[in-house]
C-alpha positions as CSV (number, residue, x, y, z in Angstrom):
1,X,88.2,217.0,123.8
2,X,88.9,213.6,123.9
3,X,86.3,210.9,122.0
4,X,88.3,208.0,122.7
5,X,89.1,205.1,120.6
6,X,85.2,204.2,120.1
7,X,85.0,208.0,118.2
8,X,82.2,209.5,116.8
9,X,80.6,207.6,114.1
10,X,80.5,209.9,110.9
11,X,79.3,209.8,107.0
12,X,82.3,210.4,105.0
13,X,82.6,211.8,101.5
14,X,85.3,211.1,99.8
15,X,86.4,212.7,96.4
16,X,89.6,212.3,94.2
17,X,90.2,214.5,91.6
18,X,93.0,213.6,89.0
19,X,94.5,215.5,86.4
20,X,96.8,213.7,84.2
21,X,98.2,215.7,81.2
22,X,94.6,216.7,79.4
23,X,92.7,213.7,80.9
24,X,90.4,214.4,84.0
25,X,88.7,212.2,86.3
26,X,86.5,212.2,89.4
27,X,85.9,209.3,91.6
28,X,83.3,209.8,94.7
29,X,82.4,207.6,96.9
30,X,80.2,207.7,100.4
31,X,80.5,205.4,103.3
32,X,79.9,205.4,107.4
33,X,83.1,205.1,109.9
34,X,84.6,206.9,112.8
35,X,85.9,210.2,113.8
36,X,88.1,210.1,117.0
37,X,91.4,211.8,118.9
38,X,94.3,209.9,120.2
39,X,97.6,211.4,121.2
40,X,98.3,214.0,118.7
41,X,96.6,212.9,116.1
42,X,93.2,213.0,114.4
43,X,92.0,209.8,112.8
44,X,89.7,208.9,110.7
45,X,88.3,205.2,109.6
46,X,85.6,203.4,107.0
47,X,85.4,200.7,105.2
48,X,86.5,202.0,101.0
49,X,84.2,200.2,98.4
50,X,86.5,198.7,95.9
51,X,86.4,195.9,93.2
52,X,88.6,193.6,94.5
53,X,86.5,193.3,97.8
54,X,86.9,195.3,101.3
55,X,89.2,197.8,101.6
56,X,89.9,199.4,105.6
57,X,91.2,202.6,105.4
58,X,92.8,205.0,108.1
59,X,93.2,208.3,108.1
60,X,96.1,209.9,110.6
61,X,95.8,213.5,110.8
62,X,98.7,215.5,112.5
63,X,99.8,218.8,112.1
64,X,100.2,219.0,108.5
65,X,101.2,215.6,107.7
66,X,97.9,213.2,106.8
67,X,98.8,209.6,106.9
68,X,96.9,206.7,104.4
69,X,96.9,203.4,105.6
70,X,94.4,200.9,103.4
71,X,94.2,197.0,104.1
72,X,92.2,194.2,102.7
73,X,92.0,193.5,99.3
74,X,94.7,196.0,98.8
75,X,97.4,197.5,100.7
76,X,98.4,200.8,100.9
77,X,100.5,203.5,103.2
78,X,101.5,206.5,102.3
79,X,102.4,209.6,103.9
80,X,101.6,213.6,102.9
81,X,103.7,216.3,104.0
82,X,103.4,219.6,102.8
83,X,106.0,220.8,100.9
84,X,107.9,217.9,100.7
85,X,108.5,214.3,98.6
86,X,107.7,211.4,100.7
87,X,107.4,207.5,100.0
88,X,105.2,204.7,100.1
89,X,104.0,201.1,99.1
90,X,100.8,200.1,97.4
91,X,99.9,196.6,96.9
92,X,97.0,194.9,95.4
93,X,96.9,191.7,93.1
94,X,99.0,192.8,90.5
95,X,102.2,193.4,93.3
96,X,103.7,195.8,95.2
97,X,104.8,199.4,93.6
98,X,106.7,202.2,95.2
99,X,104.4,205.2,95.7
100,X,105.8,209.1,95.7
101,X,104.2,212.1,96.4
102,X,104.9,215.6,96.4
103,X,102.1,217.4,98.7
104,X,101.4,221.1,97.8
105,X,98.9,221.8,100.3
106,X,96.9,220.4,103.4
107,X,94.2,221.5,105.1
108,X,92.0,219.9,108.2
109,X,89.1,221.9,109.8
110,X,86.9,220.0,112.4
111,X,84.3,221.8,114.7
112,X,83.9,220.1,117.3
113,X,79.8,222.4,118.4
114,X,78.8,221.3,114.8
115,X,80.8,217.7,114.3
116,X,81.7,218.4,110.9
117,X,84.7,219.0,109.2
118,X,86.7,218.8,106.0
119,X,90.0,217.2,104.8
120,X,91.9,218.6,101.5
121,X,95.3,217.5,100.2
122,X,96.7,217.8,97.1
123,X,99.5,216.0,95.5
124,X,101.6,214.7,92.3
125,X,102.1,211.3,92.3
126,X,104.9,209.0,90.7
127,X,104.3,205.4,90.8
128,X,107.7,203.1,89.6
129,X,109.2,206.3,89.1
130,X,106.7,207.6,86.7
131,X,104.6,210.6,87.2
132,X,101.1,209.7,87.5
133,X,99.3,212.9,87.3
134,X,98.2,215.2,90.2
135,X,95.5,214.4,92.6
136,X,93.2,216.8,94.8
137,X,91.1,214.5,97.4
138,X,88.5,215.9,99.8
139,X,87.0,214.3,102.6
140,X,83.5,216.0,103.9
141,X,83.0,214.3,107.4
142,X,79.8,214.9,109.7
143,X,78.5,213.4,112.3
144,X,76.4,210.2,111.5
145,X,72.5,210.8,113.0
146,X,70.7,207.4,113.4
């Protein structure tokens, strides 16, 4: 079913889990923003709360690759394949780093009857070349009531 470009307007939240060596965190956040279909791909956007002002974020879902794109305050795109390393830029006030990831696992379930759905990824991440612990995010998506 096709929802065009205006999509579905949905509440999003957004969980990262990282481990790093003994250290754990969790970082949650909620927001409002879209749910739509286009070409092949599922997307996803909202608006990211951040410190150094707005942050747009898109969320390209195809097969089992999940595309990050962030802009505003800072800049990100990076790409999640299962199985496999890929490459990626992330820029804020402090410059520009190379971003890897190795992606272990994704998994997308949407229904369209119920509008809700769930994104989970997880990853090890290297920024500059250094590993920067493993991350688990997981996106809980429904539809927006007003």
């Amino acid at each position: 079913m096709d929802k065009g470009t205006a999509g579905l307007p949905i509440h999003v939240h957004f969980v990262t889990q990282i481990r790093e060596g003994a250290r754990k965190e969790t970082i949650a956040f909620e927001t409002n923003g879209l749910y739509y279909e286009k070409g092949q791909g599922t997307y996803i956007t909202f608006q990211e709360p951040n410190e150094q002002g707005e942050v747009k974020t898109v969320v390209k879902i195809q097969d089992d690759t999940v595309l990050i794109m962030r802009s505003g305050s800072v800049s990100m795109r990076q790409t999640h394949k299962k199985g496999e390393w890929t490459k990626g830029t992330y820029t804020s006030e402090l410059g520009t780093f190379p971003l890897e990831t190795k992606t272990d696992n994704v998994l997308f379930e949407w229904s369209d009857q119920k509008k809700r759905g769930q994104l989970f990824f997880t990853y090890a991440l290297r920024i500059s070349g250094s590993e920067a612990g493993r991350y688990t995010i997981t996106m809980k998506l429904k539809e927006s009531v007003k």
